[in-house]
ROSE-4610 file (N, C-alpha, C; in Angstrom, 1 decimal, always signed):
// ROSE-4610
residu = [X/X/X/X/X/X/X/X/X/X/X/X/X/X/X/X/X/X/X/X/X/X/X/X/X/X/X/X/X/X/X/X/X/X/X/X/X/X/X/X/X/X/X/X/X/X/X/X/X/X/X/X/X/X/X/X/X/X/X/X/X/X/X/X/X/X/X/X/X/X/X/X/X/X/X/X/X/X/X/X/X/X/X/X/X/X/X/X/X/X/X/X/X/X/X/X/X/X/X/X/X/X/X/X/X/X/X/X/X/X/X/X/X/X/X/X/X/X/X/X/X/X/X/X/X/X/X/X/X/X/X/X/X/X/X/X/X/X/X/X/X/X/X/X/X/X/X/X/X/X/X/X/X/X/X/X/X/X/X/X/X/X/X/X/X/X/X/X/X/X/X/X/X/X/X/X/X/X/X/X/X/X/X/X/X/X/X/X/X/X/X/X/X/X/X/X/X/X/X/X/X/X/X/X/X/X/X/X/X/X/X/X/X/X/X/X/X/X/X/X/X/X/X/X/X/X/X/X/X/X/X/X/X/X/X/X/X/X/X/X/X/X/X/X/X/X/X/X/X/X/X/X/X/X/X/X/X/X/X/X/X/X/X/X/X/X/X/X/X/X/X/X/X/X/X/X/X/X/X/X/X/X/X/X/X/X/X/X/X/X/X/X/X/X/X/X/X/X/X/X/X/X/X/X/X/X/X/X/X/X/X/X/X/X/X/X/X/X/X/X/X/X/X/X/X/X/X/X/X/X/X/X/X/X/X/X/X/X/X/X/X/X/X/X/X/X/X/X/X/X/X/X/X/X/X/X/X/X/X/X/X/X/X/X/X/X/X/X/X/X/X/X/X/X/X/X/X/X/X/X/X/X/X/X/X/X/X/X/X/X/X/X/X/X/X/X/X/X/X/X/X/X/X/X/X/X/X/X/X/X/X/X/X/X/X/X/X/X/X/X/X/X/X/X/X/X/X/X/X/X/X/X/X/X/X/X/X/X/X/X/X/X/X/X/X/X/X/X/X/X/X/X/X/X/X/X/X/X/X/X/X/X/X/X/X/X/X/X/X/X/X/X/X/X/X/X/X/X/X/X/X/X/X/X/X/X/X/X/X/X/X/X/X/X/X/X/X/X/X/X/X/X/X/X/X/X/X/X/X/X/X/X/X/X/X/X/X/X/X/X/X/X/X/X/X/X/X/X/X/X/X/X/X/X/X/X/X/X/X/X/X/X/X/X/X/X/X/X/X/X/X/X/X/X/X/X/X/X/X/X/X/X/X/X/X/X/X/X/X/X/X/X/X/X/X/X/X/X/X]
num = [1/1/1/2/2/2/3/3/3/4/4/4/5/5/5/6/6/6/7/7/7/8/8/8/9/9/9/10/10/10/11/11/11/12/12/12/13/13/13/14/14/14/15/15/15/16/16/16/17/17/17/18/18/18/19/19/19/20/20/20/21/21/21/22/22/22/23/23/23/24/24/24/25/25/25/26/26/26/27/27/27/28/28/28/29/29/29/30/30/30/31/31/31/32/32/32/33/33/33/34/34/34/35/35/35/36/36/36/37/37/37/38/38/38/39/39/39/40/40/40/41/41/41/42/42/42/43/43/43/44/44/44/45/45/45/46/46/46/47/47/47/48/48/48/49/49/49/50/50/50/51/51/51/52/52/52/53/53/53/54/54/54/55/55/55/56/56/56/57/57/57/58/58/58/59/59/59/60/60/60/61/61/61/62/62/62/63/63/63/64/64/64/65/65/65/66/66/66/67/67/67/68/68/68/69/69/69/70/70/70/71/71/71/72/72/72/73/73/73/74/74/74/75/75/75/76/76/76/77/77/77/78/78/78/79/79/79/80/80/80/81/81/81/82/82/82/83/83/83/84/84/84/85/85/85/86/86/86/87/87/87/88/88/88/89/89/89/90/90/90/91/91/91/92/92/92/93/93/93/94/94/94/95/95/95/96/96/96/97/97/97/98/98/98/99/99/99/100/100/100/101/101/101/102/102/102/103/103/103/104/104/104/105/105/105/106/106/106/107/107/107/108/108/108/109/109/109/110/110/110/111/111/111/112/112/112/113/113/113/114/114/114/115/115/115/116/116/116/117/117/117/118/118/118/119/119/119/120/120/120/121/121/121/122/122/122/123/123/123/124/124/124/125/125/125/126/126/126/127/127/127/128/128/128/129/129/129/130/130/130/131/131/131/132/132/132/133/133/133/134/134/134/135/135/135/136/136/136/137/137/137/138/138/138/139/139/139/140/140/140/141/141/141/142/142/142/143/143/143/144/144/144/145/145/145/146/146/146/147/147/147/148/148/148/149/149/149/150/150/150/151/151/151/152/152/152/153/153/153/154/154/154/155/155/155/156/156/156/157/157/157/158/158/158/159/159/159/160/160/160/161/161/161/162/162/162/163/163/163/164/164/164/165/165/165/166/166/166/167/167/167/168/168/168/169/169/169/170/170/170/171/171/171/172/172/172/173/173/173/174/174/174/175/175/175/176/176/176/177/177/177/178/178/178/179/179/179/180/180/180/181/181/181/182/182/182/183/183/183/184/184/184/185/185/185/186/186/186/187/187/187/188/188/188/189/189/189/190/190/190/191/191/191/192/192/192/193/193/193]
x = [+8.7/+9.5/+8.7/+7.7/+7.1/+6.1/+5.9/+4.8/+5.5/+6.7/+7.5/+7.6/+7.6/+7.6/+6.2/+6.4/+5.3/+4.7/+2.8/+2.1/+2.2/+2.9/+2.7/+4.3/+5.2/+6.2/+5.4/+5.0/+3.9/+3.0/+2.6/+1.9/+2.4/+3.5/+4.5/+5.2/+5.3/+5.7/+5.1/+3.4/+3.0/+2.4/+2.6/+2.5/+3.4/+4.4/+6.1/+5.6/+4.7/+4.8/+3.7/+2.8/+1.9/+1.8/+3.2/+3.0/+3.8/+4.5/+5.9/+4.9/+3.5/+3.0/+2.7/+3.0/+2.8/+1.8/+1.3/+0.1/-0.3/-1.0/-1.6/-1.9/-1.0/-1.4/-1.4/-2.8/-3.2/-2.8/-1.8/-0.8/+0.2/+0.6/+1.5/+0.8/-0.7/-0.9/-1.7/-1.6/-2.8/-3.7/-4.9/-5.9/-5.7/-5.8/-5.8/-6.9/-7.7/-8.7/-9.2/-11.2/-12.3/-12.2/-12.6/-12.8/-12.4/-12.0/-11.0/-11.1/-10.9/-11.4/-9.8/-9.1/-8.5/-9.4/-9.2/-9.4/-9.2/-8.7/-7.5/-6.7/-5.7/-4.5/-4.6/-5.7/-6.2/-6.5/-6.6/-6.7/-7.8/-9.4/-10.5/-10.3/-10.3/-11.4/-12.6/-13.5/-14.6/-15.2/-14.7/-15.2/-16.2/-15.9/-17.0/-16.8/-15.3/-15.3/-14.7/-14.9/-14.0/-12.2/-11.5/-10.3/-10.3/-9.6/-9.1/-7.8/-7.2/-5.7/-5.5/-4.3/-4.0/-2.4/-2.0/-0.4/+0.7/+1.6/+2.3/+3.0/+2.8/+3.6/+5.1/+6.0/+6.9/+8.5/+9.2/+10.4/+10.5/+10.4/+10.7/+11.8/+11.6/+12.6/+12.7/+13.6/+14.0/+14.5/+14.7/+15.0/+14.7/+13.5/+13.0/+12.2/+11.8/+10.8/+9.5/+8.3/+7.4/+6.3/+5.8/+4.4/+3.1/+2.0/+0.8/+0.0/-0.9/-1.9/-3.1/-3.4/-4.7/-6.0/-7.6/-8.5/-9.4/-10.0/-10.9/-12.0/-13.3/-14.3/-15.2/-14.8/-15.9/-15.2/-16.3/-15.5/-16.1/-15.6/-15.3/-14.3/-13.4/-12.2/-11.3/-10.4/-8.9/-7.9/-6.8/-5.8/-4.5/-3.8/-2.4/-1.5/-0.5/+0.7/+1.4/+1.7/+2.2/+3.6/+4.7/+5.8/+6.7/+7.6/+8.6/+7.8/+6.9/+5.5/+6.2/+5.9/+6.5/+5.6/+5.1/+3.9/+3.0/+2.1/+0.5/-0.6/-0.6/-2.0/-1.9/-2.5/-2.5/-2.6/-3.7/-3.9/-3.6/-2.6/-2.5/-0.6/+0.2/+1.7/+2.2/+1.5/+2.3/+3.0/+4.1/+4.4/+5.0/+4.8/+5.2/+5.0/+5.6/+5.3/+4.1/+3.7/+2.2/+2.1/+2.2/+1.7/+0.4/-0.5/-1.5/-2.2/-3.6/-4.1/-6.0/-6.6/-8.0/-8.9/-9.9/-10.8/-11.7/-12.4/-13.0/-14.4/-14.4/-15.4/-15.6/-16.4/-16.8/-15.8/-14.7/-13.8/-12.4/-11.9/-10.7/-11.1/-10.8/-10.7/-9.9/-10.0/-9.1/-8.0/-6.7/-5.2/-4.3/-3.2/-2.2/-1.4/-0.6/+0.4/+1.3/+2.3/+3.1/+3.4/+3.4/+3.2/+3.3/+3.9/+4.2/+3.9/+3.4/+1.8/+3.5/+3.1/+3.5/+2.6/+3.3/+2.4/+0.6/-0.2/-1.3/-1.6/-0.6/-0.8/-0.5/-0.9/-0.4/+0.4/+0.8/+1.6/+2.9/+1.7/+2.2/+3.7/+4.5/+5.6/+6.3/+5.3/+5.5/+4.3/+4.2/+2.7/+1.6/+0.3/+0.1/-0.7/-0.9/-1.2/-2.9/-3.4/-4.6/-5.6/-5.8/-6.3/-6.9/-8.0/-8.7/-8.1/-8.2/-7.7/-8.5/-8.0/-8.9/-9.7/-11.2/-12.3/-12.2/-12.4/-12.9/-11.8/-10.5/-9.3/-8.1/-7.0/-5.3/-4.6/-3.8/-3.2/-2.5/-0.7/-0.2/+0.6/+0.7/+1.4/+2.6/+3.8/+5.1/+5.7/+6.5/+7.2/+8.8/+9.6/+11.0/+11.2/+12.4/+12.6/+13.9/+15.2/+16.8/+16.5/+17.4/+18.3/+17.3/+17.5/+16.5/+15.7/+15.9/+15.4/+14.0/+13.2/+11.3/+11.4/+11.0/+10.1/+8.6/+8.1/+6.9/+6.2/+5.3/+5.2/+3.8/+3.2/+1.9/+2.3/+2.0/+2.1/+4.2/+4.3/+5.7/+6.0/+4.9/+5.3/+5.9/+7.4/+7.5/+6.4/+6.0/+4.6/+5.8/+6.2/+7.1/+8.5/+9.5/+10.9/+11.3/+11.4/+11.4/+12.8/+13.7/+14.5/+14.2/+13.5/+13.2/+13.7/+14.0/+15.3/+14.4/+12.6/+12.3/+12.1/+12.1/+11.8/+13.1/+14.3/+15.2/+15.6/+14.5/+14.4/+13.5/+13.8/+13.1/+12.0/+10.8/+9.5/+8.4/+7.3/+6.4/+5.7/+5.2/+4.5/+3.1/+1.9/+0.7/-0.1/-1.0/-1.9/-3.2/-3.5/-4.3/-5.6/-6.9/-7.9/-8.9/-8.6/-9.3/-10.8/-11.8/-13.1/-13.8/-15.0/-15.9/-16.0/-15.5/-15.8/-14.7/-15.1/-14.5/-13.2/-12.3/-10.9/-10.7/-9.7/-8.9/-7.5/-6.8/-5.4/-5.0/-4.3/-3.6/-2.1/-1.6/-0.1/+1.4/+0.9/+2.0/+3.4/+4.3/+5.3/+6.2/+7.2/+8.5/+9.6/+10.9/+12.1/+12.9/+13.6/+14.4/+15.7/+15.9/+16.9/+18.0]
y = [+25.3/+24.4/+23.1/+22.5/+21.3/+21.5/+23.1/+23.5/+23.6/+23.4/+23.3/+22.0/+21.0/+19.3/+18.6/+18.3/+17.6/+17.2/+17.2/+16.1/+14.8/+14.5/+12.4/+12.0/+13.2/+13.3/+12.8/+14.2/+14.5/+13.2/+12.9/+11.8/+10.3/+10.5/+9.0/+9.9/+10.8/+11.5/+11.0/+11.4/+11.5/+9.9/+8.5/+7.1/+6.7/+7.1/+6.0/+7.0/+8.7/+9.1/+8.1/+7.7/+6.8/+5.4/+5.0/+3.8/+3.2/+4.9/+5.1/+4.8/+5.4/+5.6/+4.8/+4.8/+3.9/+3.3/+1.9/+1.5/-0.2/-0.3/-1.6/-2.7/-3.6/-4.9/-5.6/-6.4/-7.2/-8.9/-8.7/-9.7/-10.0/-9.1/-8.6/-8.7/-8.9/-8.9/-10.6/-10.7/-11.8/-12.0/-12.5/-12.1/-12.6/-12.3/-13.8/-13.2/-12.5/-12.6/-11.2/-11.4/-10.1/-10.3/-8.9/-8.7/-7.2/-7.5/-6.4/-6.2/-5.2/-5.0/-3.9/-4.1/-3.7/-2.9/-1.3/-0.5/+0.6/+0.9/+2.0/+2.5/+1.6/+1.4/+1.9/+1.3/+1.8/+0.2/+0.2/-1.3/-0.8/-1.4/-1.2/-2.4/-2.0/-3.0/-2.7/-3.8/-3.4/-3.6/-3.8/-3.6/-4.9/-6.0/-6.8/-7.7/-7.9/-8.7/-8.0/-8.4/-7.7/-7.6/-8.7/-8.5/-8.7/-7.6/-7.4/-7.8/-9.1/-8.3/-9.1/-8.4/-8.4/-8.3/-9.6/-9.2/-9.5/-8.5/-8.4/-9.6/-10.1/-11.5/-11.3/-10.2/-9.8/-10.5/-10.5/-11.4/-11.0/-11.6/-11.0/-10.2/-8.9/-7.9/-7.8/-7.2/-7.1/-5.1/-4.6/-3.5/-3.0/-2.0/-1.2/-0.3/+0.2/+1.6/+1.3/+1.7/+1.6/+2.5/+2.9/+4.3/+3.6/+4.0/+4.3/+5.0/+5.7/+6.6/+5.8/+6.5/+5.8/+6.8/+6.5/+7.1/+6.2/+7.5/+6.7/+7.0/+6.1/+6.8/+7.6/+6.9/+7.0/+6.3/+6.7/+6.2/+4.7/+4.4/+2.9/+2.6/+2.9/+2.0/+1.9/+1.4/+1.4/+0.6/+1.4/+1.1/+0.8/-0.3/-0.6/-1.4/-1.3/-1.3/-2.4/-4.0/-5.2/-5.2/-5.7/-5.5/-7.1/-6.9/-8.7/-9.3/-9.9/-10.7/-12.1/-13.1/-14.5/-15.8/-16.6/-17.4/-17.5/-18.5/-18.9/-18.6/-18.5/-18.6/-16.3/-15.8/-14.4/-13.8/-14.4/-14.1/-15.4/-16.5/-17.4/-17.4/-18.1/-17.9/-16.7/-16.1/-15.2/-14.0/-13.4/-12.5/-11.4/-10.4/-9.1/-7.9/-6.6/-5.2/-4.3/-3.7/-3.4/-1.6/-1.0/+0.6/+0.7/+1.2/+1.3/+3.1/+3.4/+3.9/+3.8/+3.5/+3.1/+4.6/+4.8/+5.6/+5.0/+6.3/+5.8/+4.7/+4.1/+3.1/+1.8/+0.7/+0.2/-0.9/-1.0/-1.9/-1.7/-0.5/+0.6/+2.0/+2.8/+4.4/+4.6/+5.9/+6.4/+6.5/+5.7/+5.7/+5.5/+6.2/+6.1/+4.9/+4.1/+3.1/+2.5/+2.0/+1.3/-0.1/-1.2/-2.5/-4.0/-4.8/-5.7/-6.7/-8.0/-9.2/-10.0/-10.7/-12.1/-13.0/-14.6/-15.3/-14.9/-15.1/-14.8/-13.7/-12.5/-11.3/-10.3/-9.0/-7.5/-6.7/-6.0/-5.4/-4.0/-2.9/-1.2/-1.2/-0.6/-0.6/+0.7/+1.8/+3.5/+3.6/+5.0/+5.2/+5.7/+5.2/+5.5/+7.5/+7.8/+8.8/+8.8/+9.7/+10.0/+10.5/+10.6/+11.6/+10.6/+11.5/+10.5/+11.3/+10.4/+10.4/+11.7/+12.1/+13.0/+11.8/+12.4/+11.5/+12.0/+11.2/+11.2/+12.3/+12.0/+12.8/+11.5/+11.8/+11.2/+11.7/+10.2/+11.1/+9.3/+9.8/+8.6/+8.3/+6.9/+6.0/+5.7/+5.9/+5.6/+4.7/+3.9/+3.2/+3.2/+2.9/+3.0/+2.1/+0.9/-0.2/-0.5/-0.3/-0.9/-1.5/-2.5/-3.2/-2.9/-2.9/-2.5/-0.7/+0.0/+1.4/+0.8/+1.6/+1.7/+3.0/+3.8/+5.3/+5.1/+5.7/+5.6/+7.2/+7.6/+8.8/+9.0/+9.8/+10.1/+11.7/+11.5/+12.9/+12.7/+14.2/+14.4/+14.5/+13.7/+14.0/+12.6/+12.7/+11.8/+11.6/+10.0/+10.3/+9.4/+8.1/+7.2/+7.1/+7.1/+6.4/+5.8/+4.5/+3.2/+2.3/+2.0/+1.1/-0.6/-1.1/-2.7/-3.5/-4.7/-5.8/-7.2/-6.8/-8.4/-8.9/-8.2/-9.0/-8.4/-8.6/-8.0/-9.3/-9.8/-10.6/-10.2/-10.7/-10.8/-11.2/-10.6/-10.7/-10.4/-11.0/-10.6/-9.1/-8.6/-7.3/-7.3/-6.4/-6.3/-5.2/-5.0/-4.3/-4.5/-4.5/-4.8/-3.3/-4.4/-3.1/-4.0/-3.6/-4.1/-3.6/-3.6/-3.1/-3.2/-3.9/-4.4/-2.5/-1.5/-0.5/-0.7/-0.1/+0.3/+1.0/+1.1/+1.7/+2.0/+2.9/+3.0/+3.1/+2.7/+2.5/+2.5/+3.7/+4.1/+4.3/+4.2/+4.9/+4.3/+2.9/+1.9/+1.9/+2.0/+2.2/+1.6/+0.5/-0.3/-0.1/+0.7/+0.5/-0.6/-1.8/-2.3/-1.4/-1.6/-0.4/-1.5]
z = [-27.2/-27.9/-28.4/-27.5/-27.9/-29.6/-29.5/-30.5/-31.7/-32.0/-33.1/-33.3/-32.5/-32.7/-33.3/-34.7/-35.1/-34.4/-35.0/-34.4/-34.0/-35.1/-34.8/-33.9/-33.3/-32.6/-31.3/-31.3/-29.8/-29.3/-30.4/-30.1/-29.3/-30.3/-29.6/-28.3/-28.0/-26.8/-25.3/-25.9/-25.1/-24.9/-25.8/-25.5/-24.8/-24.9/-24.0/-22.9/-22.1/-20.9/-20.3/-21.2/-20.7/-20.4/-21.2/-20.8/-19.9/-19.2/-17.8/-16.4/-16.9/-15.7/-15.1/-13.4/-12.5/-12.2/-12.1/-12.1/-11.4/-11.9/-11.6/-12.6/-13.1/-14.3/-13.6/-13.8/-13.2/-13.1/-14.5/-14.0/-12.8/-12.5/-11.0/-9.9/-9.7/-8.6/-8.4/-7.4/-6.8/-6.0/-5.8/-4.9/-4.3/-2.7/-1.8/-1.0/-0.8/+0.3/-0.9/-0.7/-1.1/-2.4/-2.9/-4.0/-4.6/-5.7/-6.0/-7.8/-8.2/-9.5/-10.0/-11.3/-12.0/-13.1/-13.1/-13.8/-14.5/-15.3/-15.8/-15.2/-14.9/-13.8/-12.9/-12.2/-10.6/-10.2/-9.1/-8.2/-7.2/-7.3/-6.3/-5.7/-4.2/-3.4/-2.7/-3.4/-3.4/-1.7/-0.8/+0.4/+1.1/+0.2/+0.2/+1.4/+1.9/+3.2/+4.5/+5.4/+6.9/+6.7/+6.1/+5.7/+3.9/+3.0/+1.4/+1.9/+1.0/+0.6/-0.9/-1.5/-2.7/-2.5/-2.9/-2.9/-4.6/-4.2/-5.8/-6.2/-7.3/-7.6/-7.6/-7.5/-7.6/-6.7/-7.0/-6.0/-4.7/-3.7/-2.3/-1.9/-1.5/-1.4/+0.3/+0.6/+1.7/+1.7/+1.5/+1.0/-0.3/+0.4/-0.6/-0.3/-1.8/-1.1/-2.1/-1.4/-2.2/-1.8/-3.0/-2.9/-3.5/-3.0/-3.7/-3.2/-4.1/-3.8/-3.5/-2.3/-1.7/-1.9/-1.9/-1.9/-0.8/+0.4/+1.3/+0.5/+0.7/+0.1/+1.2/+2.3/+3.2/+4.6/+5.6/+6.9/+7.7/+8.3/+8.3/+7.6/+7.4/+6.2/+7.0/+6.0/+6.6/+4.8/+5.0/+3.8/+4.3/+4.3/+4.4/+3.6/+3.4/+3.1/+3.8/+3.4/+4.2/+3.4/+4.3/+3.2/+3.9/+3.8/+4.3/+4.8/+4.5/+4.8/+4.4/+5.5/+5.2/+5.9/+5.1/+5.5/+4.8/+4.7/+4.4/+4.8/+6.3/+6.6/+7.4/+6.5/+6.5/+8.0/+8.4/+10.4/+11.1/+10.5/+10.9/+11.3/+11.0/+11.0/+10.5/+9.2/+8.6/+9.7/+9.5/+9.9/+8.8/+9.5/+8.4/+9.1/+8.3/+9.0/+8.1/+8.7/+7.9/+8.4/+7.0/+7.4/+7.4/+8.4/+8.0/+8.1/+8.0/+8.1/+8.2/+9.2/+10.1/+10.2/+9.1/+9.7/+10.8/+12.1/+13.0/+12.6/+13.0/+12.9/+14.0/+13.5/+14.9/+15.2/+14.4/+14.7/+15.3/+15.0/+15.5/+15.2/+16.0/+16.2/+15.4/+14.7/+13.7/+14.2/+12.7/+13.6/+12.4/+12.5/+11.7/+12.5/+12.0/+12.6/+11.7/+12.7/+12.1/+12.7/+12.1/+13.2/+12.7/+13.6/+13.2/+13.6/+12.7/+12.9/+12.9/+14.5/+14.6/+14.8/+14.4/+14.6/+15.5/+15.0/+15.5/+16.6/+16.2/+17.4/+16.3/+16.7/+16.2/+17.3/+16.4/+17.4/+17.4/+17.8/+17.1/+17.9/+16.5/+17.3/+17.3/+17.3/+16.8/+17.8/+18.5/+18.8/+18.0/+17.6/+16.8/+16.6/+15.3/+15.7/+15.1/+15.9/+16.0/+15.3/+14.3/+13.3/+11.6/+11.3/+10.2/+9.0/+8.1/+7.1/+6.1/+5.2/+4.2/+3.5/+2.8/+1.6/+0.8/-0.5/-1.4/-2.1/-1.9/-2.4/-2.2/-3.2/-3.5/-2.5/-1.5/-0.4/-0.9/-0.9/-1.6/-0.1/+0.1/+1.1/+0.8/+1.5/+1.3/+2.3/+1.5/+3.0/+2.2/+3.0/+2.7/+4.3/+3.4/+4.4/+4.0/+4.8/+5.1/+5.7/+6.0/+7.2/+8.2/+9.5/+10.4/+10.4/+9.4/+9.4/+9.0/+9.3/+8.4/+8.5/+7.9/+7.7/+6.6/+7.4/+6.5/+6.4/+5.3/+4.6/+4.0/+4.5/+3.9/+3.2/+1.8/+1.2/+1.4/+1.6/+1.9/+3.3/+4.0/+5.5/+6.1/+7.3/+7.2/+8.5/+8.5/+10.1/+11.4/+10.4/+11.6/+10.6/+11.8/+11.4/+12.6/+12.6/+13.7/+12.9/+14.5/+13.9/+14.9/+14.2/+14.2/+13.5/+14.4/+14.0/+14.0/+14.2/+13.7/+12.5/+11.4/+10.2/+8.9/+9.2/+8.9/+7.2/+6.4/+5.8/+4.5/+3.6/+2.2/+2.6/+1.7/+1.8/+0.9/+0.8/-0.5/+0.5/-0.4/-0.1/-0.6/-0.5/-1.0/+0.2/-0.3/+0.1/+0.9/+2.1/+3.0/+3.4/+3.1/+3.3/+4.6/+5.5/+7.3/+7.3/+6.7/+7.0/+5.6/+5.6/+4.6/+3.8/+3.3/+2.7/+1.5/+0.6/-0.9/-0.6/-1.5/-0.9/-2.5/-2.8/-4.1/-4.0/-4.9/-5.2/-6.4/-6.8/-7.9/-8.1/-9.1/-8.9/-8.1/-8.1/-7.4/-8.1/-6.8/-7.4/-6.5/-7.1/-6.1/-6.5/-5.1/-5.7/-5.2/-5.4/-4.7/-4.8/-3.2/-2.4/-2.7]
């Protein structure tokens, strides 16, 4: 059917699928800690300090769902997912709930988690699970957050569903990389629920 639709059809077909696709404008985001590079709607952090984060300039949600595809390059890493985050000083007052994922290395043993930074503490509130991540391959991060529900999702799997009642509030969200190594992130995607 498409091979009967003109060329300069196909053409504008195939610009509005490209310009649907999920990504990274680097107007939407903001640095607040490392170093991080926008590049054909992929978001690098380049690995350059002990804590990356980058958070979305977007209105604080309280209910929502949000995906992106993660790439480890290598081990020592770690990639997460901060979401009702509320505060200034990042390891200082702020508090928030944070998906993460930690390959083994010299700072944490490899760990899936789900967990929540108060004031100047962490703190897993799932147990975490055990197991390193795939390299140098697309393995996309999902979170989905109601009222007190969290589930969180690697691929189509669900890993945690936790019902927690501390941060039951509107919040900025962004992305957290814990270990001076390179990370990739493509394919971001927010629904307010």
């Amino acid at each position: 059917m498409l091979s009967r639709l003109p060329a300069a059809l196909l053409l504008i077909l195939a610009s509005a699928a490209a310009a649907q696709e999920p990504g990274f404008a680097p107007g939407e985001w903001r640095i607040r800690q490392g170093k991080w590079r926008f590049e054909a709607g992929e978001l690098r952090c380049e690995g350059s300090s002990l804590s990356s984060l980058v958070e979305h300039r977007g209105k604080p949600l309280q209910d929502l769902e949000l995906s992106v595809e993660v790439m480890f390059l290598g081990p020592s890493s770690s990639a997460g997912i901060f979401f009702r985050s509320e505060g200034r000083r990042f390891y200082g007052e702020t508090t928030f709930y944070q998906f993460e994922w930690y390959t083994a290395g010299p700072h944490h043993g490899k760990r899936l988690s789900l967990m929540v930074k108060k004031p100047r503490a962490w703190q897993q509130i799932v147990v975490p699970i055990e197991r390193d991540p795939p390299m140098q391959r697309w393995i996309r991060f999902r979170v989905r957050a109601q009222g007190d529900q969290l589930d969180a999702f690697i691929d189509d799997e669900k890993v945690f569903s936790k019902r927690d009642r501390s941060y039951r509030r509107a919040g900025s969200l962004g992305l957290h990389v814990f270990q001076a190594r390179p990370v990739r992130f493509r394919r971001f995607q927010l629904t307010r629920l």
